[in-house]
N, C-alpha and C positions, 0 to 999 in steps of 0.2 A: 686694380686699386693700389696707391701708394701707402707704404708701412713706413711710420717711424724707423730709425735703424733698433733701438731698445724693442719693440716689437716684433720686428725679425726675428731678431734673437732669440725673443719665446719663440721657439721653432717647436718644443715641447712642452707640453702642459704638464706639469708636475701634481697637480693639486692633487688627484686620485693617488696618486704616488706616494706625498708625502704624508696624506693623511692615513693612511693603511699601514706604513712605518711605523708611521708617531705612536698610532693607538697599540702596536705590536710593540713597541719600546715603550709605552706608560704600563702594558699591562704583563711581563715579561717578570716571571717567578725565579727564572734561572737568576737575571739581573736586574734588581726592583731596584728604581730612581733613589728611593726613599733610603737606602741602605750607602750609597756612593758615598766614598772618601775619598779625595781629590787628593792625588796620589805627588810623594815628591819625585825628582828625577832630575835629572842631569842632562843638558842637550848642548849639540856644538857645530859647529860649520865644518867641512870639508873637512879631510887629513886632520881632526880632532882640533882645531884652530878653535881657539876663544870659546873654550868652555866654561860652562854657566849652571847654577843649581836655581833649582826654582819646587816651591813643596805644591802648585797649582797648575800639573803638568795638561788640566784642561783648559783654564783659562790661557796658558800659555800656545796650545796649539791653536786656539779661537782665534786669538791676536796674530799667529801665525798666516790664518789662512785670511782673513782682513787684507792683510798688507795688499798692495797692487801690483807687487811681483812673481814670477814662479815661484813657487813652494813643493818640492818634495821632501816629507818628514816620513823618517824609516822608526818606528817606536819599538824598542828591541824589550824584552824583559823576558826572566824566568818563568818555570812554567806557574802558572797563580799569580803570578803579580797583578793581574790589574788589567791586563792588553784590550780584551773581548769590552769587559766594563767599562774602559777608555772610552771608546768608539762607541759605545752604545749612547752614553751618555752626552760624546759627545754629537753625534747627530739627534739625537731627542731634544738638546736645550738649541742647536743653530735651528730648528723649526719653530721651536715655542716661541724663542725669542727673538727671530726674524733678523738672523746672521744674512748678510748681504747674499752670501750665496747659499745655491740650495743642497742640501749633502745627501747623497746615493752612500748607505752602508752595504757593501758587498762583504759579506761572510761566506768566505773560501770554503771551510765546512760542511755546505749545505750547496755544494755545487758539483757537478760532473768536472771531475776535473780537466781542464781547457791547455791548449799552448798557446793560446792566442788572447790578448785584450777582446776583440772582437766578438772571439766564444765565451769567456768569462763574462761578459757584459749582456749579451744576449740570452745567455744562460738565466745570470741574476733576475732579468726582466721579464724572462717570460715565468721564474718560479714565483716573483711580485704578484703574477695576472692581472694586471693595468691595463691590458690591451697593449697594441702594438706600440713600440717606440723604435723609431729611427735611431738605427746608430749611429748614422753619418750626422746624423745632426747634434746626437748627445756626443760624438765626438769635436762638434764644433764649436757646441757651448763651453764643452770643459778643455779646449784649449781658448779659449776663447777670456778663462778665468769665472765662468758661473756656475759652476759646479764645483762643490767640495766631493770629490773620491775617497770614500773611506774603505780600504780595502783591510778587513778585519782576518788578519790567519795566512801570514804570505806563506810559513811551515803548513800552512793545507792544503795548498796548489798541486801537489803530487806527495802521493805513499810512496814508501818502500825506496828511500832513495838511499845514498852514501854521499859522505862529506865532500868526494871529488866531485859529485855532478848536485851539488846543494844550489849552489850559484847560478846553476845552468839553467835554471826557470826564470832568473832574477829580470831576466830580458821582457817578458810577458807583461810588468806590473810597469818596469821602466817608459817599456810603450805608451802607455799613457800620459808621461810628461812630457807632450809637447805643447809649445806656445806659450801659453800664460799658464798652465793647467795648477791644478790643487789637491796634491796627494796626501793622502798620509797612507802608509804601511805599517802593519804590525806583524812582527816576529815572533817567536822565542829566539832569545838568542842564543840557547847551545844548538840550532838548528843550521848555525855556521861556526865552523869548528875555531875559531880564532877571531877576536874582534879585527885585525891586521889583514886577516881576508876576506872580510867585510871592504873593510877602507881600501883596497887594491882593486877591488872587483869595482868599487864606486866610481874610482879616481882613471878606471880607465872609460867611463862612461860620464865623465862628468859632464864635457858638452849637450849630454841629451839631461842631466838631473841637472840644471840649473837651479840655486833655490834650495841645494840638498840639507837639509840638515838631519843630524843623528842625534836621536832620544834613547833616552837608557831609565827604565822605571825602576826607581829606588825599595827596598824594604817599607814594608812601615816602622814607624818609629813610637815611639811610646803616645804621642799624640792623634795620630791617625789610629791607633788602636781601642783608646778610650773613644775617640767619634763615632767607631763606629758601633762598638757596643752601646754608648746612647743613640744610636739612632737603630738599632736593634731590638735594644727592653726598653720598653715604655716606663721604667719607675727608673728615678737616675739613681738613686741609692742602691738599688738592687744590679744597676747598671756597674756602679764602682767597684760593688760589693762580687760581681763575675773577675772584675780588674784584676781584684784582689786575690781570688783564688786561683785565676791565670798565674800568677805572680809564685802563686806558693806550691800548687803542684810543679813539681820538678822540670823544669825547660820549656813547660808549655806557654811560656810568656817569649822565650827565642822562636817556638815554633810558630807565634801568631801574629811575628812579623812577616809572614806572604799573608796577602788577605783571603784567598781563596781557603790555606791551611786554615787560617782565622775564622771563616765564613764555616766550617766545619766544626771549628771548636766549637765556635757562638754558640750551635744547637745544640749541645752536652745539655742534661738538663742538671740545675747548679746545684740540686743533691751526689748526683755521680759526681760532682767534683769534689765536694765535699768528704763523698767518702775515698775521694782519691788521696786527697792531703793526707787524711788520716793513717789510712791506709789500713784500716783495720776491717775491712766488708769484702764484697764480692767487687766492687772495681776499685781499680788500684790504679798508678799511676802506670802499672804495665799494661794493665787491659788499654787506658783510653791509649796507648801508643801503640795496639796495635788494631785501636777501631779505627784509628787515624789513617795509618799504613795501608790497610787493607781498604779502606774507601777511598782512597790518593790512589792506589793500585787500579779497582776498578775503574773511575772515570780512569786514567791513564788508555788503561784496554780496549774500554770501550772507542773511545777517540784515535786509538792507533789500527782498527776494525772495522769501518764505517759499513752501515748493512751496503751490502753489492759488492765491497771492492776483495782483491786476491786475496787467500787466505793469509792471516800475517801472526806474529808468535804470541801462543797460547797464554792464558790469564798463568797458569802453573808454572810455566817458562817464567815467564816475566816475574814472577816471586822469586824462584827459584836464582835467577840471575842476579838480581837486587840483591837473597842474599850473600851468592858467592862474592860481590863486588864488594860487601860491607866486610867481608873476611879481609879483604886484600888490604882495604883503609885499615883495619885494626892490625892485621901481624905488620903493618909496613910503619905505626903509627903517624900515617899521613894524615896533613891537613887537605893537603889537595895533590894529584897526580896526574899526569899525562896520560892521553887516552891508549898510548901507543903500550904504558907498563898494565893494562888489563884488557883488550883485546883479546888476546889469547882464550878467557874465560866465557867468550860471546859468544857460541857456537849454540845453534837452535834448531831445530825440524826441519832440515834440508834449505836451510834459508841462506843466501848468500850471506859470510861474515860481516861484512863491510854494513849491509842492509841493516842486520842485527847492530851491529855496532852503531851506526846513526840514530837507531830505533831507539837504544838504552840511555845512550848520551844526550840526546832531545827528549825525551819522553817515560822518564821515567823517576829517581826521587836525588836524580844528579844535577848538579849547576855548574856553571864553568865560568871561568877571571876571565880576563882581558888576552890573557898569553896563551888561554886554549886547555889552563889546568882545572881538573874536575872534583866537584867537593859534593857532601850530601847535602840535597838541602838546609839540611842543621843536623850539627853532630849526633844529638841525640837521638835521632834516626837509625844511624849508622849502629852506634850502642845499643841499643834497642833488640836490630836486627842480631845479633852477635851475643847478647845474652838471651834471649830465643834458642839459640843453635845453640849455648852451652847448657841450657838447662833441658833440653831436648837429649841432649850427651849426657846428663847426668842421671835422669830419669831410665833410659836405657839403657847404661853400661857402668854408671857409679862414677866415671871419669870423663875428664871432656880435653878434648886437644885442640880446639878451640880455644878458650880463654888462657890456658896457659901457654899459648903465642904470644901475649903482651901485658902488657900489665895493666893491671885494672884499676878503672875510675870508678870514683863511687856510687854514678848514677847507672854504671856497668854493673855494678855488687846489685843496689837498688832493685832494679828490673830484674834480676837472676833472682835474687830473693823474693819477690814477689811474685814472683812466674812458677814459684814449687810448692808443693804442697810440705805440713809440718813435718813429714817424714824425710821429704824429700830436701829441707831445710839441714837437716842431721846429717843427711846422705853431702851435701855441698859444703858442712863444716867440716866435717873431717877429711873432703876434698883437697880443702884450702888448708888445711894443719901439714896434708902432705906436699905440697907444691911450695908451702914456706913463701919465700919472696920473691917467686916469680910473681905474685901477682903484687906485690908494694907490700911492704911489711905496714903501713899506716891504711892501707884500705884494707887488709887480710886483717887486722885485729878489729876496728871499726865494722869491718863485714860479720865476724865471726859474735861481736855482743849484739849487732840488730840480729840475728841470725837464732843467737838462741832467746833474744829478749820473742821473737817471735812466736819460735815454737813453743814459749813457755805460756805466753799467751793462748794462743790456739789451744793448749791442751787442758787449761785450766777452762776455756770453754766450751770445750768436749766435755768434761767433766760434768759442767754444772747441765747442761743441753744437751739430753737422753737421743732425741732427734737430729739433732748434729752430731752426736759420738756415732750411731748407725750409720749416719750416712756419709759421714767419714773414712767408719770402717766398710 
């Protein structure tokens, strides 16, 4: 029997396929539709030629993969930007609303990991359970240009690597661009230690990436932040009214520029925040920075762990490294540093340095520029962790050699203050009377009247709260 050549073409039936997708991405708790804030970002042609900002980096890959030419889009961002949500959403809406072509989400994460296109794809299809699918022929649709490839997680194609052999998988996904084909990739980008060996590695494979372009997922910005908390709390006043206290609790408004860190705040309930402003209760603007930490840590763990794969560094390690790291930004008062000045620090449970070293720089609460220099996700982090460790010093020994490495910012005093008890207040004032200007004579005296304005507080209700003065004492 003779087939139209468009008929051919269906050489696969998708519908089982895409339906079993769709209803996993409408009904998907990790990443609910309803919650999406269409991210800004920045994208460019080859060797960074004619770059372009755009704050609708979904609508812009749509249009992207429309066109009638090859398309491979590499989508790089920090860890929580956005990447995983990208692709969800955007293969959920080319279904709903009947994108010319059809889109296969592969998430790297949830696969044995392959060296071959061939095993990654057969992989993905048979964890789908569709029944069989021909790969020679989903290979000839999607050079063919009718298939959208959404390969979600290229940093999850293999663990435990190092930055010299980061690149060395990059061949696996590249396979895929031939013909007309229609990729997208998503990265972390400190997952390649320099954006410049990115663009080398690309530039020497450009005849097989025709079509290449590079995407870079921007911060949110103060608009993308308020969308998403109205589309979070259902009352917009009480929507604004979170804005607001994001704002006034200390940095938590820089930190809830990644949406992920955001998507964390979000769930604070807005009396804990309340009493974080205050700061006069049980959470404090130090506790929520370190419910933050400590659950940014976890998922980190667990995702550099997957159940089955080799044993790789412990949940206490990776604390533990974080925070000798935040030590090296504070005595060095960097903004941002070369991987090559903390290296040395990355030594873990028999694990190859290098290994470790990839493992911290990718995946843990570090980000990195264009030149390959590494910063914390947000300073207040790094502060955070470092008045932790001085209040920890002073609690145990009266004196901390910690903070008196550099001089202190006031959201350093802040968190130090907050993190001790009224005694232990006393114990850090006359720390600071002895260390004088090491730590800023304008934040030593500043620190020294919240310090006692504190303990005066606290003791006046002890005083009056029989129940509290006990359990105090």
């Amino acid at each position: 029997m003779l087939k139209s050549f468009g008929a051919y073409q269906r050489l696969v039936d998708f519908e089982l396929y895409l339906e079993k997708q769709t209803r996993r991405l409408d009904g998907d708790l990790g990443y609910p539709p309803a919650l999406y804030v269409d991210q800004p970002a920045r994208w460019s042609l080859a060797g960074g030629r004619e770059e372009q900002a755009t704050e609708r980096a979904l609508a812009t890959l749509w249009e992207m993969l429309e066109a009638p030419h090859p398309r491979f889009a590499l989508a790089l961002g920090d860890f929580g930007a956005g990447k995983t949500f990208l692709l969800h959403e955007l293969a959920r809406r080319m279904a709903r609303d009947n994108h010319p072509l059809t889109p296969v989400l592969v998430e790297m994460s949830k696969l044995e990991k392959q060296p071959t296109i061939r095993g990654l794809l057969a992989s993905h299809f048979a964890n789908a359970d569709v029944g069989r699918i021909d790969i020679n022929a989903f290979q000839y649709l999607l050079a063919e240009g009718r298939i959208a490839l959404l390969f979600d997680g290229f940093d999850e194609l293999a663990l435990r690597l190092t930055y010299d052999r980061a690149l060395e998988h990059f061949e696996t996904v590249v396979e895929a661009a031939k013909g007309n084909a229609k990729v997208v990739v998503t990265s972390r980008t400190p997952h390649f230690l320099t954006d410049q060996q990115l663009r080398l590695a690309l530039a020497e494979k450009a005849e097989q990436v025709s079509g290449y372009r590079l995407f870079q997922l921007e911060k949110f910005g103060e608009k993308q932040i308020r969308r998403f908390l109205r589309s979070s709390i259902a009352a917009p006043d009480e929507a604004e009214e979170r804005y607001r206290l994001l704002d006034e609790v200390k940095d938590l408004l820089g930190l809830s520029e990644n949406p992920r860190m955001l998507g964390f705040i979000a769930k604070i309930a807005p009396e804990k925040l309340r009493e974080a402003k205050e700061q006069s209760r049980e959470i404090t603007a130090a506790k929520l920075y370190e419910i933050l930490i400590e659950q940014w840590l976890d998922f980190e763990f667990a995702r550099g762990n997957p159940p089955g794969a080799p044993k790789g560094i412990s949940r206490v390690t990776l604390r533990e490294l974080v925070t000798r790291l935040a030590g090296v930004f504070w005595e060095r008062n960097a903004k941002t540093l070369p991987l090559s000045d903390f290296t040395y620090l990355l030594l873990a449970e028999d694990m190859d340095p290098a290994v470790v070293e990839h493992m911290m720089a990718s995946g843990s609460l570090l980000v990195r520029n264009a030149e390959g220099r590494f910063s914390f996700v947000h300073r207040s982090v790094m502060e955070w962790l470092v008045a932790e460790v001085g209040a920890r010093e002073l609690k145990e020994k009266g004196d901390t050699a910690v903070l008196g490495a550099g001089e202190m910012s006031e959201l350093i005093a802040d968190f130090l203050l907050l993190s001790l008890s009224p005694t232990g207040r006393d114990e850090a004032g006359a720390w600071a009377m002895r260390v004088g200007g090491r730590v800023g004579e304008d934040v030593l005296c500043g620190y020294l009247l919240r310090a006692s304005a504190h303990s005066a507080i606290h003791r006046r209700r002890d005083r009056s709260d029989p129940a509290r003065r006990r359990s105090t004492t």
